[in-house]
Residue frames as a rotation matrix with the C-alpha (Angstrom) as fourth column:
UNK 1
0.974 -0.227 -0.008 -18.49
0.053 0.192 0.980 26.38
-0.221 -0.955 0.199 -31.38
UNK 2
0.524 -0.815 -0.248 -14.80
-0.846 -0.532 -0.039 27.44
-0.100 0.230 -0.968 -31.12
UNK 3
-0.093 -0.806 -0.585 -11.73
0.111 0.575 -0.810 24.71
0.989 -0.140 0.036 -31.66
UNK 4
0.887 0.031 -0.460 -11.06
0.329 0.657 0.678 22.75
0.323 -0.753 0.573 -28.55
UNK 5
0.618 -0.680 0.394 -7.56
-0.623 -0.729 -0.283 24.00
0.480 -0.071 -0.874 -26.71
UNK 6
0.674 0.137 -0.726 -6.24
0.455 0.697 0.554 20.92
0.582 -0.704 0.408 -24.88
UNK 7
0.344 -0.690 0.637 -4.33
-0.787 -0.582 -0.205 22.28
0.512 -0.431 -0.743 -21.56
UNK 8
-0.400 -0.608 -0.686 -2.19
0.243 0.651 -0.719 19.97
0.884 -0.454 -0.113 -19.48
UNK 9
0.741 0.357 -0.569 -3.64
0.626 -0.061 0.777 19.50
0.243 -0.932 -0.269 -15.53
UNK 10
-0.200 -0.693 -0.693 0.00
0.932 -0.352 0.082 21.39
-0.301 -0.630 0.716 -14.94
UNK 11
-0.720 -0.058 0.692 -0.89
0.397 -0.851 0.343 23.96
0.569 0.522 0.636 -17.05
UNK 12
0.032 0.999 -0.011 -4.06
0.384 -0.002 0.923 24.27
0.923 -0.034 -0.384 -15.49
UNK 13
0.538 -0.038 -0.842 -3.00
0.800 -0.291 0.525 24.54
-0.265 -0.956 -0.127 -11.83
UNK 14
-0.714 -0.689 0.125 -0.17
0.700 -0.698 0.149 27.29
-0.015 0.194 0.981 -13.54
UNK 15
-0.328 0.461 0.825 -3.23
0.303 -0.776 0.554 29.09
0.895 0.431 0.115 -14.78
UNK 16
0.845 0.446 -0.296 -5.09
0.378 -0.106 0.919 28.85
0.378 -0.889 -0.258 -10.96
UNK 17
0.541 -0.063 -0.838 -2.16
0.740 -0.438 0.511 30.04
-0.400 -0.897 -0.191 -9.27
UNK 18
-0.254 -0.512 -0.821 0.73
0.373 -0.835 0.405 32.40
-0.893 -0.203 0.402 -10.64
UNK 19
-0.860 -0.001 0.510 -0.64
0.445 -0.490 0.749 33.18
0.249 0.872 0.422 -13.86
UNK 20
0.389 0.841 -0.377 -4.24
0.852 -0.172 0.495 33.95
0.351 -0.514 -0.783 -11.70
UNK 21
0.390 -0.114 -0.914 -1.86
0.828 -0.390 0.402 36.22
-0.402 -0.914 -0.057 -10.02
UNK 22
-0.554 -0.632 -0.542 -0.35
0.351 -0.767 0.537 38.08
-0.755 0.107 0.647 -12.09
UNK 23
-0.426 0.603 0.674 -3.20
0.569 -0.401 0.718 38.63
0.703 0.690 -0.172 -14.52
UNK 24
0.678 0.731 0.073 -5.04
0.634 -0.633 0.444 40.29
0.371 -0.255 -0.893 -11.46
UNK 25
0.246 -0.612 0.751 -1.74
-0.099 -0.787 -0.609 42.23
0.964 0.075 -0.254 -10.55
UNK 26
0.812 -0.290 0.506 -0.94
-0.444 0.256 0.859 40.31
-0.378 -0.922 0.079 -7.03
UNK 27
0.599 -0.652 -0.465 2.42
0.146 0.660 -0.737 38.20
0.788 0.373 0.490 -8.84
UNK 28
-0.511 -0.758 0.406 4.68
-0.326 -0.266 -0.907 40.48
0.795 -0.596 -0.111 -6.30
UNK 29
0.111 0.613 0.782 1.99
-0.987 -0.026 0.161 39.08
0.119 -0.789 0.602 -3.08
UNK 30
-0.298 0.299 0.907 1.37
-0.518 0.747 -0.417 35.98
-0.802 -0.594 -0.067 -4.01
UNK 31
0.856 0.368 -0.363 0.46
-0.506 0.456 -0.732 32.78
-0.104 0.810 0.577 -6.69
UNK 32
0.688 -0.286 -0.667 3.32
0.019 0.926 -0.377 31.16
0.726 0.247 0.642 -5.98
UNK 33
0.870 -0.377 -0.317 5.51
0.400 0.166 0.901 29.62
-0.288 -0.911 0.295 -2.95
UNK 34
0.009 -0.882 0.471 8.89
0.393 -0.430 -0.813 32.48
0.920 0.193 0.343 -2.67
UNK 35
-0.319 -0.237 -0.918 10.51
0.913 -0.335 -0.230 33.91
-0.253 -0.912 0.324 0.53
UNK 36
-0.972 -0.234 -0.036 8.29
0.222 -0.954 0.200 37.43
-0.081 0.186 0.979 0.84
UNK 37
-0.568 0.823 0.016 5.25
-0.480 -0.347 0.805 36.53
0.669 0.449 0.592 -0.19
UNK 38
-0.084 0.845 0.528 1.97
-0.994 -0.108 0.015 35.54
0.070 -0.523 0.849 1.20
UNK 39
-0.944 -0.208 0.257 2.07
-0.252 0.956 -0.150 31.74
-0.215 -0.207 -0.955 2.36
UNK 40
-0.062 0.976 0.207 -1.50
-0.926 0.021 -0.378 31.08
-0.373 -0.215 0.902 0.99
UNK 41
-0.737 -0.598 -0.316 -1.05
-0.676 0.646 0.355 27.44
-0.008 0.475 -0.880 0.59
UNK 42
0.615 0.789 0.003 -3.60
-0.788 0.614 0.053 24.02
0.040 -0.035 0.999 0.27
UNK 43
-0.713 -0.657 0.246 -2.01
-0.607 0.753 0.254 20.34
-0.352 0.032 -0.936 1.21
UNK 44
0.057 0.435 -0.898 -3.79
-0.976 0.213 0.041 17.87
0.210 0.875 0.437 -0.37
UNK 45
0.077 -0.093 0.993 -4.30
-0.559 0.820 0.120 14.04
-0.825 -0.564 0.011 1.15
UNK 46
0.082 0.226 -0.971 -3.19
-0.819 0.571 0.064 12.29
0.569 0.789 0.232 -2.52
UNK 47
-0.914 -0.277 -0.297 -3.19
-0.255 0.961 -0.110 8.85
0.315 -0.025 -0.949 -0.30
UNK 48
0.211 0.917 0.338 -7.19
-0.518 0.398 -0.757 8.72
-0.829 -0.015 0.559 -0.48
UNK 49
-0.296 0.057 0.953 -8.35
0.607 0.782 0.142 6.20
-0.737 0.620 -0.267 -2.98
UNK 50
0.509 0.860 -0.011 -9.52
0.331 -0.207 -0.921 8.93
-0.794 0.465 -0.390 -5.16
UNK 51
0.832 -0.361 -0.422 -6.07
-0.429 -0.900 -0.076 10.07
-0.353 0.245 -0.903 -5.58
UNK 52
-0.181 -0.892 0.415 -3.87
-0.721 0.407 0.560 7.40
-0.669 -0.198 -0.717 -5.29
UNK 53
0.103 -0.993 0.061 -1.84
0.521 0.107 0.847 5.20
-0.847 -0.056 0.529 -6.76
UNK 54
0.947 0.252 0.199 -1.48
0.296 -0.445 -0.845 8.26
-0.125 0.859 -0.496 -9.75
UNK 55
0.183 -0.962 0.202 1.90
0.983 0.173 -0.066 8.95
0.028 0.211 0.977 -11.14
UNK 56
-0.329 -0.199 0.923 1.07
0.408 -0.912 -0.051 12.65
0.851 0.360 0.381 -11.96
UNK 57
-0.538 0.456 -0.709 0.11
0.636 -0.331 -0.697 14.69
-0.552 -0.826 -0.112 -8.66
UNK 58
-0.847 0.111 -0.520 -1.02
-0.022 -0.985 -0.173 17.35
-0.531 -0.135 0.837 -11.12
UNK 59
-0.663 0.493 -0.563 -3.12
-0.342 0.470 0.814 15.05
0.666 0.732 -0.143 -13.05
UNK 60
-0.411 0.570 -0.711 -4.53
0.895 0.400 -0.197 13.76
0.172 -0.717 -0.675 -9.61
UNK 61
-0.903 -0.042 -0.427 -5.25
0.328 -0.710 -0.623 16.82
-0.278 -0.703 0.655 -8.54
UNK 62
-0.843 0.246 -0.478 -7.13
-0.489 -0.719 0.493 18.21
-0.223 0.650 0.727 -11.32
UNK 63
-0.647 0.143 -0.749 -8.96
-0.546 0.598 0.587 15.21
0.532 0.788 -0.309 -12.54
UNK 64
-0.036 0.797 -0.603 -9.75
0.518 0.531 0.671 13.26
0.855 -0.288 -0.431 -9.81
UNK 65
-0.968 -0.239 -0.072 -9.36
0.153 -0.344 -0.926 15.96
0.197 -0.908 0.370 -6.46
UNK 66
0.185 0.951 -0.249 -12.49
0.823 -0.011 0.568 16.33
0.538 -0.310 -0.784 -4.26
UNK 67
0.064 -0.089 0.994 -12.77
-0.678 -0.735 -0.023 19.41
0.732 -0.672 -0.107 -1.50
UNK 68
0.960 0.066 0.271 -12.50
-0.271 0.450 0.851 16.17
-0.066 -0.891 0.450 0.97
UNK 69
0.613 -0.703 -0.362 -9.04
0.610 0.711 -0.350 15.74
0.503 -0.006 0.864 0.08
UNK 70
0.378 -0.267 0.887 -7.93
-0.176 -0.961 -0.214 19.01
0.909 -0.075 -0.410 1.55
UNK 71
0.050 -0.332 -0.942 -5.97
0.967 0.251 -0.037 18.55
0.249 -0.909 0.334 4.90
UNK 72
-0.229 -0.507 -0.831 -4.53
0.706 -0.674 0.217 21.95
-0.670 -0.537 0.513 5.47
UNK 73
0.604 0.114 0.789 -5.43
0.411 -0.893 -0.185 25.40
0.683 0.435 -0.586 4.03
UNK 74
-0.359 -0.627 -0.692 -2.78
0.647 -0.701 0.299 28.48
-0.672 -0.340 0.657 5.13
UNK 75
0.020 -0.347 0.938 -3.34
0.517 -0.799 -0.307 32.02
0.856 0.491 0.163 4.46
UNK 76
0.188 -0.697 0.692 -1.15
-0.413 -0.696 -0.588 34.67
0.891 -0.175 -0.418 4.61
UNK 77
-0.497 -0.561 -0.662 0.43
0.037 0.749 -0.662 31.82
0.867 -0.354 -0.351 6.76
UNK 78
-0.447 0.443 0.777 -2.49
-0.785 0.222 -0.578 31.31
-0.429 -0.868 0.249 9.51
UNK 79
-0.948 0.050 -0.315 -3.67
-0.029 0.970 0.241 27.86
0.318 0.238 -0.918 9.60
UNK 80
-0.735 0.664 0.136 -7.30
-0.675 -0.698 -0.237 27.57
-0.062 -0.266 0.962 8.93
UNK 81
0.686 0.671 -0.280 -7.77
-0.670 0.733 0.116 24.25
0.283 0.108 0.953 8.17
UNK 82
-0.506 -0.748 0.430 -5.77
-0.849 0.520 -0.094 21.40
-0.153 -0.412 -0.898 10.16
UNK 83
-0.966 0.096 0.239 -6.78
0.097 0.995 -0.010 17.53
-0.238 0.014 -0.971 9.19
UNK 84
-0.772 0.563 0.295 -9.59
0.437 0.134 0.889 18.48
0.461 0.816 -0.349 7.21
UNK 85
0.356 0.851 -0.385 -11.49
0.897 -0.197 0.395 20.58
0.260 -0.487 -0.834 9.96
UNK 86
0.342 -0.012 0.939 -11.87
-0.141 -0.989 0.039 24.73
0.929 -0.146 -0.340 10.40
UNK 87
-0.274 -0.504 -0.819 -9.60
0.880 0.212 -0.425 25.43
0.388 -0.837 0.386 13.48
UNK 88
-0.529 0.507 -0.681 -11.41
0.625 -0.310 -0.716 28.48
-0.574 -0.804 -0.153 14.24
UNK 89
-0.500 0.480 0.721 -14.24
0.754 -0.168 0.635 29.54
0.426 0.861 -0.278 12.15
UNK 90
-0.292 0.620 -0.728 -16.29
0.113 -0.734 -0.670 33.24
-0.950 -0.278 0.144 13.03
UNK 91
-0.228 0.399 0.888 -18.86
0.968 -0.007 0.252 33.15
0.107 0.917 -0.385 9.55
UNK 92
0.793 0.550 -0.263 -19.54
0.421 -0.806 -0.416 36.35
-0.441 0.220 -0.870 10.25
UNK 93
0.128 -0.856 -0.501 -15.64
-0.567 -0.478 0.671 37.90
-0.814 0.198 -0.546 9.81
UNK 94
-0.253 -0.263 0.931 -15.50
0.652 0.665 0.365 35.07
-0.715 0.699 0.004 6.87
UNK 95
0.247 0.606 0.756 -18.14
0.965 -0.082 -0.249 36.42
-0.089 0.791 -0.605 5.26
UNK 96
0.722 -0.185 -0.666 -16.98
-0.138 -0.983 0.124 40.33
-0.678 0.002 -0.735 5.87
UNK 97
-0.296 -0.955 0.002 -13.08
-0.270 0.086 0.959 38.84
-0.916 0.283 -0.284 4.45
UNK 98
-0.042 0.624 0.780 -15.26
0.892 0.375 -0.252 37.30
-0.450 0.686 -0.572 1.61
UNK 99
0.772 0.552 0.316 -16.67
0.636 -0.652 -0.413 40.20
-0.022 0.520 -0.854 0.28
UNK 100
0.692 -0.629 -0.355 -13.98
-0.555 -0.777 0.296 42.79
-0.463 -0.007 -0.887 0.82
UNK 101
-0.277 -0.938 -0.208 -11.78
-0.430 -0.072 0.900 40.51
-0.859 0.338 -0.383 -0.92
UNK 102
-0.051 0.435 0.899 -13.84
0.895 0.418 -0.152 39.76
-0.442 0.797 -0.411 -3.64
UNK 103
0.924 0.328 -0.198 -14.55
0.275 -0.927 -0.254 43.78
-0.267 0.180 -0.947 -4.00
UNK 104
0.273 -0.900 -0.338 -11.02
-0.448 -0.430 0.783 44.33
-0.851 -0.063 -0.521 -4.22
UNK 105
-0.441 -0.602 0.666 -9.98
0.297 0.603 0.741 41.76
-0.847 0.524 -0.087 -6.52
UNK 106
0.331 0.796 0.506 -12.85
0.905 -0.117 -0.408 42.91
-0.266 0.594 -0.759 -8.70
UNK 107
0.938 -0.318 -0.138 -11.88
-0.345 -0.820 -0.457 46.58
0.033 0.476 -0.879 -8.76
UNK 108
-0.349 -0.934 0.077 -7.75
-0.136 0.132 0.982 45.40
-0.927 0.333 -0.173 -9.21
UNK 109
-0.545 0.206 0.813 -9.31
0.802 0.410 0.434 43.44
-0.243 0.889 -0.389 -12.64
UNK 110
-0.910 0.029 -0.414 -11.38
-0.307 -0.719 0.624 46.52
-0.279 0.694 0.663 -13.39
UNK 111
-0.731 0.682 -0.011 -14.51
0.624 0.675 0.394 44.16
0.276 0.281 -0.919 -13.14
UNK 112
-0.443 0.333 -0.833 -16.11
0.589 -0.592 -0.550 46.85
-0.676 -0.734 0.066 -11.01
């Protein structure tokens, strides 16, 4: 078994968003919050009990975050989640946007 690597929870969210991006070749789109790019954002409720009273936010996140702490999801700045609830869900167009951006992201990485 290889040597352990410890990463910091900041490091960690770095890796999920602009280093995520620019390894698949979106950096100039999107992976992090700049005037131009793609608002694809998540808000986080750190005043549940799962989150709170932590000192780090990135240490909450990582460690103790749940998918119920989510309030708000934005992409490409449409609000799709508002107080933890889909503000207008069609599963069928999900699931099309799903795939076609999974297919894409795949052939960008060459996974294809």
């Amino acid at each position: 078994m290889g040597a352990r690597v410890p990463l910091s929870a900041k490091r960690l969210v770095q890796l999920a968003t602009i280093d995520g991006a620019v390894d698949l070749g979106l950096a100039d789109r999107t992976g992090s919050i700049t005037p131009g790019k793609r608002a694809d954002l998540i808000l986080v409720r750190t005043r549940d009990i799962n989150m709170a009273p932590l000192g780090d936010p990135y240490e909450a996140l990582i460690s103790f975050g749940q998918p119920r702490n989510i309030d708000t999801v934005l992409v490409d700045g449409r609000v799709l989640v508002r107080g933890g609830r889909f503000t207008a869900l069609d599963h069928a167009e999900v699931l099309r946007d799903a795939e076609e951006s999974a297919r894409a992201l795949r052939e960008r990485a060459s996974w294809v």
